[in-house]
C-alpha positions as CSV (number, residue, x, y, z in Angstrom):
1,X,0.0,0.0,0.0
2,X,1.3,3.6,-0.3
3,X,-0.4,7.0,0.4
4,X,1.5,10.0,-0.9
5,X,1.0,13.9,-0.2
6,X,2.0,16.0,-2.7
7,X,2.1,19.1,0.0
8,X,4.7,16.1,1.7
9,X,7.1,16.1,-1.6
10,X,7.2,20.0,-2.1
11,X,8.3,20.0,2.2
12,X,11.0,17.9,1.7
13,X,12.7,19.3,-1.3
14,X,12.5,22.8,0.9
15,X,13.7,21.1,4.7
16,X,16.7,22.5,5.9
17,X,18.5,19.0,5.8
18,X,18.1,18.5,2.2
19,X,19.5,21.9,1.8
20,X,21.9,21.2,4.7
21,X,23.1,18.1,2.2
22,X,24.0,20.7,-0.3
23,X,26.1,22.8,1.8
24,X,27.8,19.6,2.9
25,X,28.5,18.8,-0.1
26,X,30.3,22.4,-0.7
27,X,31.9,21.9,2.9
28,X,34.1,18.8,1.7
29,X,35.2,20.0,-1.5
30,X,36.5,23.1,0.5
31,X,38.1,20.7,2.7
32,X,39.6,18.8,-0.3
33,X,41.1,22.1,-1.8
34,X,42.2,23.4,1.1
35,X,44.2,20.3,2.1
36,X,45.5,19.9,-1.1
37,X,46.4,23.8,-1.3
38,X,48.6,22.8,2.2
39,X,50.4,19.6,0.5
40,X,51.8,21.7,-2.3
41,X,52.4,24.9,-0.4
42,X,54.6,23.2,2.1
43,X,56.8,21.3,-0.4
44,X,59.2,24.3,0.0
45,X,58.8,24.9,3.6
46,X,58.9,21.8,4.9
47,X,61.2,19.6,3.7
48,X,61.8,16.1,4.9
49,X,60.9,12.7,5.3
50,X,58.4,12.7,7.7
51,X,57.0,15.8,6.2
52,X,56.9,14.0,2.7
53,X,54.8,11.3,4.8
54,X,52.6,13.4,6.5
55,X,51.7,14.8,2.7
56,X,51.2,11.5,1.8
57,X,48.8,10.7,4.7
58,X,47.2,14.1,3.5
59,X,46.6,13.0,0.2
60,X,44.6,10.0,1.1
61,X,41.9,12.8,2.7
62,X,41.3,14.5,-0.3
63,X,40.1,11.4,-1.9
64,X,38.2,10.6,0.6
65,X,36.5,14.7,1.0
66,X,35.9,14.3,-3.0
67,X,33.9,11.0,-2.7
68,X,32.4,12.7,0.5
69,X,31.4,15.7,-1.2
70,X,29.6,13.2,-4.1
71,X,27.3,10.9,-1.5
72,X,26.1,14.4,-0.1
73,X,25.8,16.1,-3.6
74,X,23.8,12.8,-5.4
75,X,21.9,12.1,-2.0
76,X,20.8,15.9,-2.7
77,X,20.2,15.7,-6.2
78,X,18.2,12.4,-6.4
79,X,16.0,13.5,-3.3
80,X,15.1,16.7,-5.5
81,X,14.8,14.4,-8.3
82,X,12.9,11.4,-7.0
83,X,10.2,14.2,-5.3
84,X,9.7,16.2,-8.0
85,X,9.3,13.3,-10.4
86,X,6.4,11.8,-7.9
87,X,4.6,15.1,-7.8
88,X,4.3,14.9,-11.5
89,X,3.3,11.6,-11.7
90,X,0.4,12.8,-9.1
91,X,-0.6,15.4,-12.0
92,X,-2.2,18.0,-9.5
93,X,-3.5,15.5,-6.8
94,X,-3.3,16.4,-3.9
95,X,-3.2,13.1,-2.2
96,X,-3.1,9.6,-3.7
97,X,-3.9,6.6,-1.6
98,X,-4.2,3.0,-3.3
99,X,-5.9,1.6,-0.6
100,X,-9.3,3.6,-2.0
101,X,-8.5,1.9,-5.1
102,X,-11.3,-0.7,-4.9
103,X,-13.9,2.1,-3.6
104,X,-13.4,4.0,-6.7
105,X,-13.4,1.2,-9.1
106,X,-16.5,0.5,-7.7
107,X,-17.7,4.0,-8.2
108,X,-16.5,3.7,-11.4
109,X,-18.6,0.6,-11.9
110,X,-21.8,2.9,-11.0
111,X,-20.8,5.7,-12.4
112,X,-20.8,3.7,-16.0
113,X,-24.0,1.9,-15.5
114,X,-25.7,5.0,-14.7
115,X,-24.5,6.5,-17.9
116,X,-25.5,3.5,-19.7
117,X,-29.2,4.4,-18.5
118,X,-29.1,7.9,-19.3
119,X,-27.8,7.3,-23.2
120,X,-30.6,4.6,-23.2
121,X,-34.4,5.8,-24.7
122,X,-37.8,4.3,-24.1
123,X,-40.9,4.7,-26.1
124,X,-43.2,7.4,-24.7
125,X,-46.1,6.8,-26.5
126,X,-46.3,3.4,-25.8
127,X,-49.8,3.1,-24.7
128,X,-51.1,5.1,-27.8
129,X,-49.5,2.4,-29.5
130,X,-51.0,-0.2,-28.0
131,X,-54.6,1.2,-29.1
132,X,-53.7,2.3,-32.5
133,X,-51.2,0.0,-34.7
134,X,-50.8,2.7,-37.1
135,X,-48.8,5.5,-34.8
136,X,-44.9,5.4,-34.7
137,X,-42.9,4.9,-31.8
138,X,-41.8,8.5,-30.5
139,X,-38.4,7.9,-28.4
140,X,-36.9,9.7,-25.7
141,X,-33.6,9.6,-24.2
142,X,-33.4,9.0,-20.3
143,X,-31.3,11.5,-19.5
144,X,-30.7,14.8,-20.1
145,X,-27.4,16.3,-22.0
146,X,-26.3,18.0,-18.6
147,X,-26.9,14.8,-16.9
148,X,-25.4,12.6,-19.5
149,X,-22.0,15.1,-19.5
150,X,-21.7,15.2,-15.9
151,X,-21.8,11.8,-15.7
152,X,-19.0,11.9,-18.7
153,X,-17.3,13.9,-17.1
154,X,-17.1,11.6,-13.6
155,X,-15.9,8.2,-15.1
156,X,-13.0,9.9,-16.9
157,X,-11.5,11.6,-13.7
158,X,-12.1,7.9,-12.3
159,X,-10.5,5.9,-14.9
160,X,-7.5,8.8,-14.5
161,X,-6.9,8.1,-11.0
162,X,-7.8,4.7,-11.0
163,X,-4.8,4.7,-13.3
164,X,-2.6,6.6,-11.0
165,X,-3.7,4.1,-8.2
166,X,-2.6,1.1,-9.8
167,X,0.5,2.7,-10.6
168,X,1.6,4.6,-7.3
169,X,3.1,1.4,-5.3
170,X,5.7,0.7,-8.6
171,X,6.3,4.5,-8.9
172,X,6.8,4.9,-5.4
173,X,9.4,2.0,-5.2
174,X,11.1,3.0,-8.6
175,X,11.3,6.9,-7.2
176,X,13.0,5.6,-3.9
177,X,15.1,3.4,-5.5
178,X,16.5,6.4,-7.3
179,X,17.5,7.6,-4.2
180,X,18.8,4.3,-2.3
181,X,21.7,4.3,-5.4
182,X,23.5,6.5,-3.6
183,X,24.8,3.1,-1.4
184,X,27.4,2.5,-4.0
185,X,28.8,6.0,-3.3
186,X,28.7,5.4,0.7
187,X,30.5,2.1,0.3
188,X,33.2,4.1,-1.7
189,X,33.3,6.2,1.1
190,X,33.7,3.5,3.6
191,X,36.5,2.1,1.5
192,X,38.5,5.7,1.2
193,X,38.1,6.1,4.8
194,X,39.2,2.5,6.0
195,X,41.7,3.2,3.9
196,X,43.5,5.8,5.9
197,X,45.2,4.2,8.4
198,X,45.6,5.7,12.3
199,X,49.1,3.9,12.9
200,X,52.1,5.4,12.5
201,X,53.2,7.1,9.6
202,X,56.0,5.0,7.0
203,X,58.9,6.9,6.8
């Protein structure tokens, strides 16, 4: 089952933590440059082997600030993404539930038949008919053109969101999984990280 607010979607692409992934995003790449502005500043400075190995235990935290700065920045962009592309599926809905789905297809069901009666005609002059074998059948329809485009009207905006209904569970899941991706950049992550080591440095 899924239930979605469009007023939900438009919230969380203006929260401050989706904007907050942006600007962390930003952060790390300032951190990248900045660390890699100290390595090659330094070179004339300080000069040495253990400097040269602190640089090299440097480097290994710019790599890991860049893939940093691209879980926060694709986390941020498929959020937008995956929001904005279930807000258009929901075409101006405000809500769509799937668990009404068999209410309206049931509605639906109604709506049609009544429709069906309202196209229909019957013979009004069916007892001057019966007296007289010579008089032709004068036919009228049931309903009336307001009626009959009313009820038009109705089944079409239930066959569009019985539509959407069937749909919103596999949309929902397809949106998210646009989103959950970003796992392959995390484990990147994780392996630039475990990467740097905490013992001592190799002269």
């Amino acid at each position: 089952m899924a239930k979605i607010y469009n007023i939900d979607l438009q919230n969380a692409n203006n929260s401050a933590s989706v904007s907050l992934l942006q600007n962390l995003s930003q952060e790390s790449i300032q951190m990248s440059e900045k660390i890699s502005s100290f390595i090659e500043q330094s070179k004339q400075s300080l000069v040495g082997g253990g400097y040269d190995a602190v640089r090299t235990k440097l480097s290994l935290y710019i790599d890991a600030f860049k893939i940093q700065s691209q879980v926060y920045n694709n986390l941020y962009s498929n959020i937008i993404s995956s929001n904005n592309s279930m807000s258009n599926f929901m075409e101006g809905y405000t809500e769509l539930d799937d668990s009404k789905l068999d209410e309206i297809k049931a509605n639906l069901i109604d709506a049609k038949s009544t429709l069906n009666y309202l196209t229909s005609y019957r013979i009004t002059n069916r007892s001057e008919m019966e007296e007289d074998e010579n008089i032709s059948p004068i036919y009228q329809r049931n309903g009336s053109s307001e009626l009959i485009n009313f009820y038009s009207s109705t089944i079409n905006e239930l066959e569009k969101i019985c539509e959407k209904l069937v749909q919103l569970q596999e949309k929902d899941n397809q949106y998210f999984s646009n989103i959950s991706v970003v796992n392959d950049d995390i484990q990147s992550y994780s392996s630039s990280v475990n990467n740097i080591s905490t013992s001592t440095f190799d002269l």
